[in-house]
PyMOL Python script that loads the backbone (N, CA, C, O; Angstrom):
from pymol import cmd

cmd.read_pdbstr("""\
ATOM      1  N   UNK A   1      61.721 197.865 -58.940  1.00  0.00           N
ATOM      2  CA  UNK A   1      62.869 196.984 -58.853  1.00  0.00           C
ATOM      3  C   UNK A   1      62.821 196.006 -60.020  1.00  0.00           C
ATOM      4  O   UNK A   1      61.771 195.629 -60.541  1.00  0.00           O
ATOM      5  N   UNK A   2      64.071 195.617 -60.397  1.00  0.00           N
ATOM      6  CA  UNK A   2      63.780 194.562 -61.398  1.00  0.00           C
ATOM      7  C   UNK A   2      63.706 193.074 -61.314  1.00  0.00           C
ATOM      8  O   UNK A   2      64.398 192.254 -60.712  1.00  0.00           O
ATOM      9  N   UNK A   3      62.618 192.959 -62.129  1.00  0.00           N
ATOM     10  CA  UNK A   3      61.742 191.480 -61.759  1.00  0.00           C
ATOM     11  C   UNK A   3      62.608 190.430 -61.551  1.00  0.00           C
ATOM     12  O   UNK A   3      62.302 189.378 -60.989  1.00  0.00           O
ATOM     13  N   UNK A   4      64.083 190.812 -62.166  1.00  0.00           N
ATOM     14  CA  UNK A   4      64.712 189.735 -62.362  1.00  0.00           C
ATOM     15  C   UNK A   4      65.340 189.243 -60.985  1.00  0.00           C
ATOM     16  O   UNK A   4      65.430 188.087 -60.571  1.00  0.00           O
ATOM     17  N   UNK A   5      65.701 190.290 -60.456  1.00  0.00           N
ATOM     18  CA  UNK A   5      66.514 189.723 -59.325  1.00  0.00           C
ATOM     19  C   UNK A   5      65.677 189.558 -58.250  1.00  0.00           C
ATOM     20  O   UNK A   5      64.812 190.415 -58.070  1.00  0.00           O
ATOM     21  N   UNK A   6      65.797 188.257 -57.204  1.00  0.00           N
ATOM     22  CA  UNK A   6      65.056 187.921 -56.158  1.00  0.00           C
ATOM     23  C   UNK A   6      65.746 188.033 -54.751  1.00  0.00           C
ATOM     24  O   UNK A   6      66.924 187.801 -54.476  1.00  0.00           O
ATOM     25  N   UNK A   7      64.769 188.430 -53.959  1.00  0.00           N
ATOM     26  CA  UNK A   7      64.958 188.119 -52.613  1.00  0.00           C
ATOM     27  C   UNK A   7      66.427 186.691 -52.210  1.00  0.00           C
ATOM     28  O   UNK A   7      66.268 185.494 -52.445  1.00  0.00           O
ATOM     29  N   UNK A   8      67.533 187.223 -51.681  1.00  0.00           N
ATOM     30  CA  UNK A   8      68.178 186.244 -51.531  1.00  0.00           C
ATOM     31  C   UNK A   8      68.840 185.632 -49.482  1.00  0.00           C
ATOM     32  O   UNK A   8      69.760 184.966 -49.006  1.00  0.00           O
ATOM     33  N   UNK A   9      67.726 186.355 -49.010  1.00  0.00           N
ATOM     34  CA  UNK A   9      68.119 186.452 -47.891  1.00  0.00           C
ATOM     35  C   UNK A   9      67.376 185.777 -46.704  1.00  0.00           C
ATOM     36  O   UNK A   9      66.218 186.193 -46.722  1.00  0.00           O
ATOM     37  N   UNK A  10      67.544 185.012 -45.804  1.00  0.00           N
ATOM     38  CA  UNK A  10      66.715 183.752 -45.014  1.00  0.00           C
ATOM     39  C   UNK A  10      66.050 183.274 -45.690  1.00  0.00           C
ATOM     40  O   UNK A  10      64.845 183.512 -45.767  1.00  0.00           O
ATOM     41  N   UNK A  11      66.819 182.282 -46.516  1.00  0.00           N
ATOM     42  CA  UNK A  11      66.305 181.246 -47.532  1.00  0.00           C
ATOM     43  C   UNK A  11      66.888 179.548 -46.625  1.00  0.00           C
ATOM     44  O   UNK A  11      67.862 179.658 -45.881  1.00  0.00           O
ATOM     45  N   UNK A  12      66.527 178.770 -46.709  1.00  0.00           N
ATOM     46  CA  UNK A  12      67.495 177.513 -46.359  1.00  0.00           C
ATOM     47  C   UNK A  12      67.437 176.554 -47.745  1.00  0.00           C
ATOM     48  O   UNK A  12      66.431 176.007 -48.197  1.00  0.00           O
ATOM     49  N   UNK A  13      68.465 176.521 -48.152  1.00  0.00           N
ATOM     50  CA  UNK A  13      69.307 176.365 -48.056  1.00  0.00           C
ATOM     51  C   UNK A  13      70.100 178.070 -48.394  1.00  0.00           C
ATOM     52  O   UNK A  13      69.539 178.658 -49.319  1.00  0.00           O
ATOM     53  N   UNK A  14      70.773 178.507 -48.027  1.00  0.00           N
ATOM     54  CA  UNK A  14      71.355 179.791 -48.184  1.00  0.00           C
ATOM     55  C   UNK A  14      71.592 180.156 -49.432  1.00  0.00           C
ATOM     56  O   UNK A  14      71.700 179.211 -50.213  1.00  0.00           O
ATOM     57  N   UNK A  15      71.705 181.186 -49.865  1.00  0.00           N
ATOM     58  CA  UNK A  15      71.633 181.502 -51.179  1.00  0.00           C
ATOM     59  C   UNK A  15      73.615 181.463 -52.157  1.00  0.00           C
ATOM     60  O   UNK A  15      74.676 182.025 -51.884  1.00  0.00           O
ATOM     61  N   UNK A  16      73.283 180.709 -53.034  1.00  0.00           N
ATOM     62  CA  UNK A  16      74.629 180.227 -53.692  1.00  0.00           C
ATOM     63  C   UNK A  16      75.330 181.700 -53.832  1.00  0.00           C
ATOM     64  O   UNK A  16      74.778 182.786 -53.653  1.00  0.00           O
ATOM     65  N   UNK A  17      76.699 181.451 -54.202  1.00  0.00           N
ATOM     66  CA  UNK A  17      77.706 182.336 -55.105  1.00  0.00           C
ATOM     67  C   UNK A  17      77.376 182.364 -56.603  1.00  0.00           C
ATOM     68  O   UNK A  17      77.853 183.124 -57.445  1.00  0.00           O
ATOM     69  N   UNK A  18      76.586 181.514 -56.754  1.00  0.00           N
ATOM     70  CA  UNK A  18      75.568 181.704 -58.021  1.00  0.00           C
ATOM     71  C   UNK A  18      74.338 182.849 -58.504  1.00  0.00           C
ATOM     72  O   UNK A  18      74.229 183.638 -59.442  1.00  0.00           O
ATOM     73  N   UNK A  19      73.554 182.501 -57.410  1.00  0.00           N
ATOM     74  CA  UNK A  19      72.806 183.230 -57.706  1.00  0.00           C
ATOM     75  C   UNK A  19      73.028 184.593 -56.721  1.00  0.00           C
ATOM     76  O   UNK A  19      72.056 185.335 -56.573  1.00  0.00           O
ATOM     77  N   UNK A  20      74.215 184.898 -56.097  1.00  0.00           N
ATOM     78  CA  UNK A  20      74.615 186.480 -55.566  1.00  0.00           C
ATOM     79  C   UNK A  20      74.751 186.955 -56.920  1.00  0.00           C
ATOM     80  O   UNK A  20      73.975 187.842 -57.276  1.00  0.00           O
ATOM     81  N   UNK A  21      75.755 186.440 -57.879  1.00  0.00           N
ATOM     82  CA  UNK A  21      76.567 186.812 -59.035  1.00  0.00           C
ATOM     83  C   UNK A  21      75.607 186.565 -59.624  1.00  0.00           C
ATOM     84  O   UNK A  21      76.182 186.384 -60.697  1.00  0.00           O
ATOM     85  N   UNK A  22      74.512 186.382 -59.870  1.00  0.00           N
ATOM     86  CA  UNK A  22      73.117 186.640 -61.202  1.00  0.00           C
ATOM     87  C   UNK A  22      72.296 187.784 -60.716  1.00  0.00           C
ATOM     88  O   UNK A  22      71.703 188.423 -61.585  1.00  0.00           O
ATOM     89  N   UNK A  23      72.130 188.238 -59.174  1.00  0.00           N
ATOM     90  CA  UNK A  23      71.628 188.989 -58.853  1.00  0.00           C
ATOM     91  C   UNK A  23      72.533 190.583 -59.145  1.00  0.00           C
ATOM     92  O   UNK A  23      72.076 191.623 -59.619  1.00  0.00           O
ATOM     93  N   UNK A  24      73.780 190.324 -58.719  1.00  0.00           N
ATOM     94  CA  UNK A  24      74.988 191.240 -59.305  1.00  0.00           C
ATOM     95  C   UNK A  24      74.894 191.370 -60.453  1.00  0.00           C
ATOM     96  O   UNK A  24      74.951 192.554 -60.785  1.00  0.00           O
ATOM     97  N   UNK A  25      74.761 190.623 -61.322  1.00  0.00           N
ATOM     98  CA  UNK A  25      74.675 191.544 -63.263  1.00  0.00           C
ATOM     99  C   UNK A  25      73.255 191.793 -63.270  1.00  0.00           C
ATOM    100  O   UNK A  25      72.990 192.935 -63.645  1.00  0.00           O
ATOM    101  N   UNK A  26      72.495 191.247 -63.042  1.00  0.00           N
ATOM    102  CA  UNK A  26      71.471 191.708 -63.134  1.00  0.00           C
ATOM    103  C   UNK A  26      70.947 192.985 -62.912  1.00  0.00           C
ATOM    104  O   UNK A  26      69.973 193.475 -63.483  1.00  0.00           O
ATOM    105  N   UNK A  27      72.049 193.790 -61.553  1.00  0.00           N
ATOM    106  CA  UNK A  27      71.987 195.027 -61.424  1.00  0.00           C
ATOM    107  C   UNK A  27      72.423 195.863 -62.035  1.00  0.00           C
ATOM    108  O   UNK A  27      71.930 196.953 -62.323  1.00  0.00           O
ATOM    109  N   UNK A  28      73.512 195.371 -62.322  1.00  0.00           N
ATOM    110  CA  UNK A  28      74.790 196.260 -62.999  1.00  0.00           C
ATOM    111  C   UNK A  28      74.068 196.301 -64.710  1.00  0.00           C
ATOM    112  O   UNK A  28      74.377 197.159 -65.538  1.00  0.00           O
ATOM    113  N   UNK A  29      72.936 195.018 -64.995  1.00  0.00           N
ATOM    114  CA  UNK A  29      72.977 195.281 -66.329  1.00  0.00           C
ATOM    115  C   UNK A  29      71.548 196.487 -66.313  1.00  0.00           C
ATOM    116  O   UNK A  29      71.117 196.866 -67.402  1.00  0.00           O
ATOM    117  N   UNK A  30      71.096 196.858 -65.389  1.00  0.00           N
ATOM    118  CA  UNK A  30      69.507 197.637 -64.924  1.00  0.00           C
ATOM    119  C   UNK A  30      70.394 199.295 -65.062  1.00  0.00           C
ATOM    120  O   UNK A  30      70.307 200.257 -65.825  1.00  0.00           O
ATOM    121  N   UNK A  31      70.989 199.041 -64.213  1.00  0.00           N
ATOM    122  CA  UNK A  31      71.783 200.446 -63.709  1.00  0.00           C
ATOM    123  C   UNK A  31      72.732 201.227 -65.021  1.00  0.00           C
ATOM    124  O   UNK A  31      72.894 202.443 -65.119  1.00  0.00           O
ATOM    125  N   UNK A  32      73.319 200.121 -66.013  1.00  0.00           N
ATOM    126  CA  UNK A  32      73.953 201.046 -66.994  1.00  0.00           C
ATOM    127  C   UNK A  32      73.070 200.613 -68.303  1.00  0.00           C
ATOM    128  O   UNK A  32      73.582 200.559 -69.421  1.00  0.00           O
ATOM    129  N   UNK A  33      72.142 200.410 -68.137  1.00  0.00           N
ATOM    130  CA  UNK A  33      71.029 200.477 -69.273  1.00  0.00           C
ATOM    131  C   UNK A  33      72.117 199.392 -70.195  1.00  0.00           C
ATOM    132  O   UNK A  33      72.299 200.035 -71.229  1.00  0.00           O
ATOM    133  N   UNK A  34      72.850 198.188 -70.310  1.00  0.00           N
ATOM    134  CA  UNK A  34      73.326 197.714 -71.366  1.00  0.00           C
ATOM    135  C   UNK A  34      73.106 196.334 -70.556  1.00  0.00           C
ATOM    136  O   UNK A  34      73.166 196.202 -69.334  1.00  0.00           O
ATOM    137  N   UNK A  35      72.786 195.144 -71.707  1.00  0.00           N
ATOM    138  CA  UNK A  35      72.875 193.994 -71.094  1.00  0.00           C
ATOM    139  C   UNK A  35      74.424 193.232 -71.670  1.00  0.00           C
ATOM    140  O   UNK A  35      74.974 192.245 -71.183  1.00  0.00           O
ATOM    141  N   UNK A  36      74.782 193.899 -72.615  1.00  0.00           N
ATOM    142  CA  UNK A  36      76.340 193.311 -73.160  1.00  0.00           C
ATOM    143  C   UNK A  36      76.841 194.517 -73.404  1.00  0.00           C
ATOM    144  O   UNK A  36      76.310 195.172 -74.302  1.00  0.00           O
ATOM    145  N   UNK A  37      78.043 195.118 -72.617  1.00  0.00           N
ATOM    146  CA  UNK A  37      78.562 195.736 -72.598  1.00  0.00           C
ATOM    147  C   UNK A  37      79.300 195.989 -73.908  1.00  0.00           C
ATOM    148  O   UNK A  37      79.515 194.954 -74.539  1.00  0.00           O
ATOM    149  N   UNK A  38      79.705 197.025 -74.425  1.00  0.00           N
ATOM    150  CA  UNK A  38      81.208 197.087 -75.440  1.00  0.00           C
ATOM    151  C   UNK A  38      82.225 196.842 -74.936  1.00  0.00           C
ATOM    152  O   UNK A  38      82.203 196.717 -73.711  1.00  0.00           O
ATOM    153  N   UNK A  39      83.467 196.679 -75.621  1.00  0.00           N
ATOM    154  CA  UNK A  39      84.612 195.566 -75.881  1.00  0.00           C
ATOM    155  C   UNK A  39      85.408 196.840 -75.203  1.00  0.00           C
ATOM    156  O   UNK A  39      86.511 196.467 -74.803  1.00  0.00           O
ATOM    157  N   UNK A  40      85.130 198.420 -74.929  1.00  0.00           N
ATOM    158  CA  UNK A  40      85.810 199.455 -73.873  1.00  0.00           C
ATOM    159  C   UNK A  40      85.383 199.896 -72.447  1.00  0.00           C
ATOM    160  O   UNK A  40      85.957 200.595 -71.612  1.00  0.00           O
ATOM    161  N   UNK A  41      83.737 199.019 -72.441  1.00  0.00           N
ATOM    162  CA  UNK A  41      83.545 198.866 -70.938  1.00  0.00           C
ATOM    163  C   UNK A  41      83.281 197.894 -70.394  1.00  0.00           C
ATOM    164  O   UNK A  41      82.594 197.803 -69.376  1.00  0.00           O
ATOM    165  N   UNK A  42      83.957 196.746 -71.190  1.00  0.00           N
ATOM    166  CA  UNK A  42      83.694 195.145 -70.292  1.00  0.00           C
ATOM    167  C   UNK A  42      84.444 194.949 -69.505  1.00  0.00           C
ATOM    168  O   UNK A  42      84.119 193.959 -68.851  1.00  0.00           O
ATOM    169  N   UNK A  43      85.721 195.575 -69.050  1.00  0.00           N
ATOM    170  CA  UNK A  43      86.142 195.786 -68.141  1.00  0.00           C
ATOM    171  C   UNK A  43      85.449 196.140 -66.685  1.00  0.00           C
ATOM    172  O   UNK A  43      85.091 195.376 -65.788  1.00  0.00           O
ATOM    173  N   UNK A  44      85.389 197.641 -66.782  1.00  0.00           N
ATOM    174  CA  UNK A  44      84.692 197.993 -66.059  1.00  0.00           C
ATOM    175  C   UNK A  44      83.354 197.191 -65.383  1.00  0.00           C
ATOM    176  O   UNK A  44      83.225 196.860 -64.204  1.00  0.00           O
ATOM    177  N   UNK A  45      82.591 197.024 -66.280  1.00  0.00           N
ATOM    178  CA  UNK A  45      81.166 196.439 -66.224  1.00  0.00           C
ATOM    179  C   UNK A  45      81.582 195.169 -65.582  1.00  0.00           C
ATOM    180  O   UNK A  45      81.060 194.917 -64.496  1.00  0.00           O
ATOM    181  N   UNK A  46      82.454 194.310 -66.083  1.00  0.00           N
ATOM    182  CA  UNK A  46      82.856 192.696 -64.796  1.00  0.00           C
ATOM    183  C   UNK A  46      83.016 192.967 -63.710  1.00  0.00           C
ATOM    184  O   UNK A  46      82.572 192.260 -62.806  1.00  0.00           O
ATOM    185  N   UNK A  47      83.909 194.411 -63.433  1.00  0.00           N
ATOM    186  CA  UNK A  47      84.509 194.936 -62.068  1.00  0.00           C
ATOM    187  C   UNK A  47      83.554 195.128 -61.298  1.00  0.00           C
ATOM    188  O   UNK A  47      83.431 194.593 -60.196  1.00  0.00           O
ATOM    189  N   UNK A  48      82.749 195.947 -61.827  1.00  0.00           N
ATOM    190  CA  UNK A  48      81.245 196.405 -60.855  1.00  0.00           C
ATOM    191  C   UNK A  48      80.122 195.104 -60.481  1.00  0.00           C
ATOM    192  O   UNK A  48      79.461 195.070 -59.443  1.00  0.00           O
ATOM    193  N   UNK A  49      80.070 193.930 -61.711  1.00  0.00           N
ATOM    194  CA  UNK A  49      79.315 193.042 -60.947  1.00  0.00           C
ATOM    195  C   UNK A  49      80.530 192.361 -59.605  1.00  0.00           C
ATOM    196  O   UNK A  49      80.221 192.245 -58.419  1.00  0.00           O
ATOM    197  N   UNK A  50      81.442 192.114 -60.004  1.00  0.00           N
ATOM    198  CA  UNK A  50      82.751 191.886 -58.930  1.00  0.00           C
ATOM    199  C   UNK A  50      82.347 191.824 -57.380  1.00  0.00           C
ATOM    200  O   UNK A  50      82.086 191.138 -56.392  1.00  0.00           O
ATOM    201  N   UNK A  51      82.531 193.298 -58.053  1.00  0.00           N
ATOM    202  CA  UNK A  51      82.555 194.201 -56.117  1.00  0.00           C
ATOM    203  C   UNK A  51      81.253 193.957 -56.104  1.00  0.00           C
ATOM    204  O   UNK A  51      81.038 193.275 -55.101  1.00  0.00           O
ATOM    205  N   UNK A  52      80.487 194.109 -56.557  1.00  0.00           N
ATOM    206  CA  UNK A  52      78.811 194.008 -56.399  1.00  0.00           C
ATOM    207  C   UNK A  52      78.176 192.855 -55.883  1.00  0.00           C
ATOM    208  O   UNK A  52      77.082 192.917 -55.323  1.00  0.00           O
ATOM    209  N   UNK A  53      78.792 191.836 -56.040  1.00  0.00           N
ATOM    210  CA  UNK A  53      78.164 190.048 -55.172  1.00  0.00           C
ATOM    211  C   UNK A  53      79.640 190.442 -53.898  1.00  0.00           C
ATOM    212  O   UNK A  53      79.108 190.882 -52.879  1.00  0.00           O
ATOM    213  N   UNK A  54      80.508 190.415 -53.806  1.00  0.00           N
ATOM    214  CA  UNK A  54      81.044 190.666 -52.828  1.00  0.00           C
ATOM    215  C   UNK A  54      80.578 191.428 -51.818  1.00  0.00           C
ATOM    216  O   UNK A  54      80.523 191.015 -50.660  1.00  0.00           O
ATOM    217  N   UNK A  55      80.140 192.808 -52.249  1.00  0.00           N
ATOM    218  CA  UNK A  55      79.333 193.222 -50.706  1.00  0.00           C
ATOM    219  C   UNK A  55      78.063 192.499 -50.512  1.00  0.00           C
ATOM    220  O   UNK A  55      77.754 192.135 -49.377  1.00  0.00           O
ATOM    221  N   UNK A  56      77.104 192.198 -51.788  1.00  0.00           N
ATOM    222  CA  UNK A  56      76.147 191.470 -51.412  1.00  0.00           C
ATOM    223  C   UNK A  56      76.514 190.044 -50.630  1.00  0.00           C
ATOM    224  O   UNK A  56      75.718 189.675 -49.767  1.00  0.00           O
ATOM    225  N   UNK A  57      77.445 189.403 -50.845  1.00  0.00           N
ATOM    226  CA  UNK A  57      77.894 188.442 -49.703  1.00  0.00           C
ATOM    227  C   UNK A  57      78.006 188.891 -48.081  1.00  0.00           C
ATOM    228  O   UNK A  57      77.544 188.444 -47.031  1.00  0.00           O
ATOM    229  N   UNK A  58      78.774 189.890 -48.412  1.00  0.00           N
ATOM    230  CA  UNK A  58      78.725 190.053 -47.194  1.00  0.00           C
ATOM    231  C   UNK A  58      77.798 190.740 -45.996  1.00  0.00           C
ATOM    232  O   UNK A  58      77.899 190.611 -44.776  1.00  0.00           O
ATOM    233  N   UNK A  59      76.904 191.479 -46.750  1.00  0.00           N
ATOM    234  CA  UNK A  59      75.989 192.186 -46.560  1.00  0.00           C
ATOM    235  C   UNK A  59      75.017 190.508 -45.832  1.00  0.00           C
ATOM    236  O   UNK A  59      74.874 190.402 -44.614  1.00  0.00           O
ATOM    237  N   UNK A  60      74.616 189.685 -46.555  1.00  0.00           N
ATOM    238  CA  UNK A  60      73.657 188.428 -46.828  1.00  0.00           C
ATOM    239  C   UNK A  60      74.191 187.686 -45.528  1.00  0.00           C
ATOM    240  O   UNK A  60      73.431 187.087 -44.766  1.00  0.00           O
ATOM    241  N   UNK A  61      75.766 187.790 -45.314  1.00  0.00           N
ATOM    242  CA  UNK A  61      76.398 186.884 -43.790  1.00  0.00           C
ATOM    243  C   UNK A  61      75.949 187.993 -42.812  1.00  0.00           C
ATOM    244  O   UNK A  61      75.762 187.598 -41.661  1.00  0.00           O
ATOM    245  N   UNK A  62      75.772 189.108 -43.015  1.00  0.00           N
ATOM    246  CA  UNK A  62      75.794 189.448 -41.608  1.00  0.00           C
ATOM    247  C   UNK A  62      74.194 190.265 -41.184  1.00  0.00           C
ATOM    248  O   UNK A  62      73.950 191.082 -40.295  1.00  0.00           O
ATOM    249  N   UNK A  63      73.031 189.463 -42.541  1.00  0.00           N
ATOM    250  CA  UNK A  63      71.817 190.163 -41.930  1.00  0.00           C
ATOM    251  C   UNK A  63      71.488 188.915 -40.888  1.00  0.00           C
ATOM    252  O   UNK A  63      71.969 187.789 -40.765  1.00  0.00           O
ATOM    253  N   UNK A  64      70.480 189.617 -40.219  1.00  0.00           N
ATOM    254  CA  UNK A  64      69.904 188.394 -39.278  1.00  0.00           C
ATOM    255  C   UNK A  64      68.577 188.873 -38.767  1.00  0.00           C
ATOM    256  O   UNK A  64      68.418 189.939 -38.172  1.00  0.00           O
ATOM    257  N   UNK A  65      67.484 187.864 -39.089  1.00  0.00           N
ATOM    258  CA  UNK A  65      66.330 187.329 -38.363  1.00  0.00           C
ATOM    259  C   UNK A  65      65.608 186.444 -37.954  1.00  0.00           C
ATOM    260  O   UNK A  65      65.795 185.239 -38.122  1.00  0.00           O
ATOM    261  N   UNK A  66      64.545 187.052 -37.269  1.00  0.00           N
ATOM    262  CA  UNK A  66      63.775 186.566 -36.404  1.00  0.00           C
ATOM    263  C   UNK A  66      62.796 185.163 -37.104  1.00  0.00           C
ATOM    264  O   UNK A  66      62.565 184.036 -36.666  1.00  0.00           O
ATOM    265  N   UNK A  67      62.445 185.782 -38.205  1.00  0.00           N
ATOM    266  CA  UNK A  67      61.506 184.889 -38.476  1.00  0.00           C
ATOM    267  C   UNK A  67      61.966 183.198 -39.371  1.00  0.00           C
ATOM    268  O   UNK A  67      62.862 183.279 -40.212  1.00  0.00           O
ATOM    269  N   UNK A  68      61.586 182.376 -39.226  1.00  0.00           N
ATOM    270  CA  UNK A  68      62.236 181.496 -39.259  1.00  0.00           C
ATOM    271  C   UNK A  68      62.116 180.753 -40.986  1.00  0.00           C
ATOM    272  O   UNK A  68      61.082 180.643 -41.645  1.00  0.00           O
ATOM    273  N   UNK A  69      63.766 180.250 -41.461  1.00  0.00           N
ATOM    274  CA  UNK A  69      63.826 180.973 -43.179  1.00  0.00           C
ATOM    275  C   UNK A  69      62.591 180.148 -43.892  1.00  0.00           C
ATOM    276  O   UNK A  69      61.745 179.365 -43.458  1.00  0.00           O
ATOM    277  N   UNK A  70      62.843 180.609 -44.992  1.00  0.00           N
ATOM    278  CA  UNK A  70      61.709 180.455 -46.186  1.00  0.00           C
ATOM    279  C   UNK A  70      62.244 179.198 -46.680  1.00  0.00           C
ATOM    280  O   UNK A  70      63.408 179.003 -46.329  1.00  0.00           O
ATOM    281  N   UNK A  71      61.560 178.016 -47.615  1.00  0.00           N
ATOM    282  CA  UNK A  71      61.670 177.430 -47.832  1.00  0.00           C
ATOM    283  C   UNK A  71      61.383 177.238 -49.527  1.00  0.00           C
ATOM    284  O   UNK A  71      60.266 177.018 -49.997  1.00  0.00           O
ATOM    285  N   UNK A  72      62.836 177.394 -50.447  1.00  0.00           N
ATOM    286  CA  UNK A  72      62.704 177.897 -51.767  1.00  0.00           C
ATOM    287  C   UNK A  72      61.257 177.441 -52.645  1.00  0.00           C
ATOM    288  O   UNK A  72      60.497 177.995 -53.440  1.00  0.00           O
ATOM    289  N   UNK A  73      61.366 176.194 -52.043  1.00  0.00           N
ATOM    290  CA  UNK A  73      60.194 175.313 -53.472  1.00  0.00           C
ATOM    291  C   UNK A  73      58.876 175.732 -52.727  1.00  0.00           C
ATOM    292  O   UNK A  73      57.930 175.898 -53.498  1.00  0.00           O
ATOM    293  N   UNK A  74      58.611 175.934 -51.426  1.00  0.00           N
ATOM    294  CA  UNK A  74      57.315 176.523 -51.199  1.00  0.00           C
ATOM    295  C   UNK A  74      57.273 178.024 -52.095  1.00  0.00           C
ATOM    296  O   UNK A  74      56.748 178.338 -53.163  1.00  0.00           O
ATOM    297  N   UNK A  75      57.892 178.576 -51.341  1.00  0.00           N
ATOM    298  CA  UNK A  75      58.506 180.147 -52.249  1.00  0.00           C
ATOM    299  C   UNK A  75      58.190 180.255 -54.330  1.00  0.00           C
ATOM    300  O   UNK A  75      57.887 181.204 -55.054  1.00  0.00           O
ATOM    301  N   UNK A  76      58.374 179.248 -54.524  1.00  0.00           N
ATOM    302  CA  UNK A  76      58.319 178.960 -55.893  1.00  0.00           C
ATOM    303  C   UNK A  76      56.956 178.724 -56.490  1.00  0.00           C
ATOM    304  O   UNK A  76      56.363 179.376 -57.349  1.00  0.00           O
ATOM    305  N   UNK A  77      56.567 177.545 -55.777  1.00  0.00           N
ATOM    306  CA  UNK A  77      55.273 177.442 -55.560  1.00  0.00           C
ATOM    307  C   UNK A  77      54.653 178.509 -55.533  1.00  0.00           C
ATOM    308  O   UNK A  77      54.447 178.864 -56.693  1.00  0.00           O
ATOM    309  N   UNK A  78      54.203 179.284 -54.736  1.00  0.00           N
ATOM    310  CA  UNK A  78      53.607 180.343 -53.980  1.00  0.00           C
ATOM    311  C   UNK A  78      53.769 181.725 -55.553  1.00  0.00           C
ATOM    312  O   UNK A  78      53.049 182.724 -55.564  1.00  0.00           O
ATOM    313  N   UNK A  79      54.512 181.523 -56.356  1.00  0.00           N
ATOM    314  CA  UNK A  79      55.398 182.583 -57.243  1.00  0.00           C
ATOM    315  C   UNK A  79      54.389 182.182 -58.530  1.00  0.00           C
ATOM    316  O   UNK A  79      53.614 182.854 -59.210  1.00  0.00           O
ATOM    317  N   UNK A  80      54.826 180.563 -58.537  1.00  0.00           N
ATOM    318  CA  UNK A  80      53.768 179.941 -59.928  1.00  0.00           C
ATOM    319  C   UNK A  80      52.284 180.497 -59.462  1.00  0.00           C
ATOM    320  O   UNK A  80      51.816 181.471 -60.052  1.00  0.00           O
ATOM    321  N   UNK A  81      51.675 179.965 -58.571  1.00  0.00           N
ATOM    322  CA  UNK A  81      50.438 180.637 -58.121  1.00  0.00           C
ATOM    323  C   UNK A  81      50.196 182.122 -58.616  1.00  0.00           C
ATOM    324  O   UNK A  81      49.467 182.325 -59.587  1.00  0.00           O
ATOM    325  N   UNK A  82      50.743 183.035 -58.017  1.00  0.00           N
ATOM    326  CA  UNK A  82      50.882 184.322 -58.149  1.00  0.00           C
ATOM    327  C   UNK A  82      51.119 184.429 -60.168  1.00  0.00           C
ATOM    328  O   UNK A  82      50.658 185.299 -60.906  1.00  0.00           O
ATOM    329  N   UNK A  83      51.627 183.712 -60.398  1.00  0.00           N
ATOM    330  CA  UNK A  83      51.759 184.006 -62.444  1.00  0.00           C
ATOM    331  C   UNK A  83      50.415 183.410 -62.739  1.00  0.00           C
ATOM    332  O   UNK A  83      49.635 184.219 -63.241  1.00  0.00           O
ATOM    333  N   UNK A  84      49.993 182.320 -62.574  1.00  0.00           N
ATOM    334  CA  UNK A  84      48.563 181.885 -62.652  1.00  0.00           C
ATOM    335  C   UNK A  84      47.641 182.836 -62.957  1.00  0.00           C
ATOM    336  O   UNK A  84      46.980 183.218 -63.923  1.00  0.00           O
ATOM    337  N   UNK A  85      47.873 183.168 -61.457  1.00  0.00           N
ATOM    338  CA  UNK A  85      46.153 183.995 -61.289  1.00  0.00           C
ATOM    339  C   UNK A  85      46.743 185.168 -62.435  1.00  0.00           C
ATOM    340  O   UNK A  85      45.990 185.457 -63.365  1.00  0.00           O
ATOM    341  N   UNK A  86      47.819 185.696 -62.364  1.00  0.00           N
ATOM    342  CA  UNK A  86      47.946 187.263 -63.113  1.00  0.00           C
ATOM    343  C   UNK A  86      48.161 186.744 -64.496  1.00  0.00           C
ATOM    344  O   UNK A  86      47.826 187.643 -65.267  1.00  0.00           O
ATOM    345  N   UNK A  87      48.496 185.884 -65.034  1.00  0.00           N
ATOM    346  CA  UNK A  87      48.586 185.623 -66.831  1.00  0.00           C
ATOM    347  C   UNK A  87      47.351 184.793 -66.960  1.00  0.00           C
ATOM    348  O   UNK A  87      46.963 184.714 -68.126  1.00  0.00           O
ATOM    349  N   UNK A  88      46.980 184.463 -66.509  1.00  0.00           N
ATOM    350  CA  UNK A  88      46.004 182.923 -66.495  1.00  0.00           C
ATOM    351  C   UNK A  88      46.507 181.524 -66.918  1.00  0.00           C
ATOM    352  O   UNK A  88      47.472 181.272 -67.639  1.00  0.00           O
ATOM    353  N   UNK A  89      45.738 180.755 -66.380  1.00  0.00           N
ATOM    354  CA  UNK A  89      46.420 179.157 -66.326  1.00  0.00           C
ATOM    355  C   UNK A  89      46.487 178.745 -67.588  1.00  0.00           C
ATOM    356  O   UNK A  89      45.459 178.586 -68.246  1.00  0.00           O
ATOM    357  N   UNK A  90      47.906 178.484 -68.171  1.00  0.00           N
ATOM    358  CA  UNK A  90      47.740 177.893 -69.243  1.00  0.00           C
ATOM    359  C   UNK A  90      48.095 176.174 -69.854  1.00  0.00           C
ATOM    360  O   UNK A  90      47.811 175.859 -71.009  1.00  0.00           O
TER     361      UNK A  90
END
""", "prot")
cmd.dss("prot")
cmd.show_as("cartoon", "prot")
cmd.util.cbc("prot")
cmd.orient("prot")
């Protein structure tokens, strides 16, 4: 999966229309191998991140669990840790 896009789901505070739509190009830019489209598929390529945070919206309203949400800056925390130990502290 690509590194770029994160987990956006039982987070509190809920996850923005921001970062759906960064997680959306982010796919769309994985999936057609281009990170800037040409000037005959930028069309297309806006359309697909489009529809692409739209179902991920809606997909994101209607998961639901049990366990009780994550809390981003621990989450972050916990992420810096994890780069630490694997690059080393710099």
């Amino acid at each position: 999966m690509c590194r770029n896009i994160r987990t956006l789901h039982n987070f509190e505070p809920h996850a923005t229309s921001e970062e759906v739509h960064a997680a959306a190009l982010q796919y769309v830019r994985k999936i057609s191998g281009s990170t800037k489209p040409s000037k005959a598929n930028q069309e297309a390529f806006d359309e697909a991140v489009h529809e692409i945070a739209h179902i991920t919206q809606h997909l994101l309203e209607s998961l639901v669990s049990q366990a009780p949400p994550k809390d981003r800056e621990a989450e972050a925390a916990k992420a810096r840790a994890r780069a630490a130990v694997r690059y080393g502290a710099a």
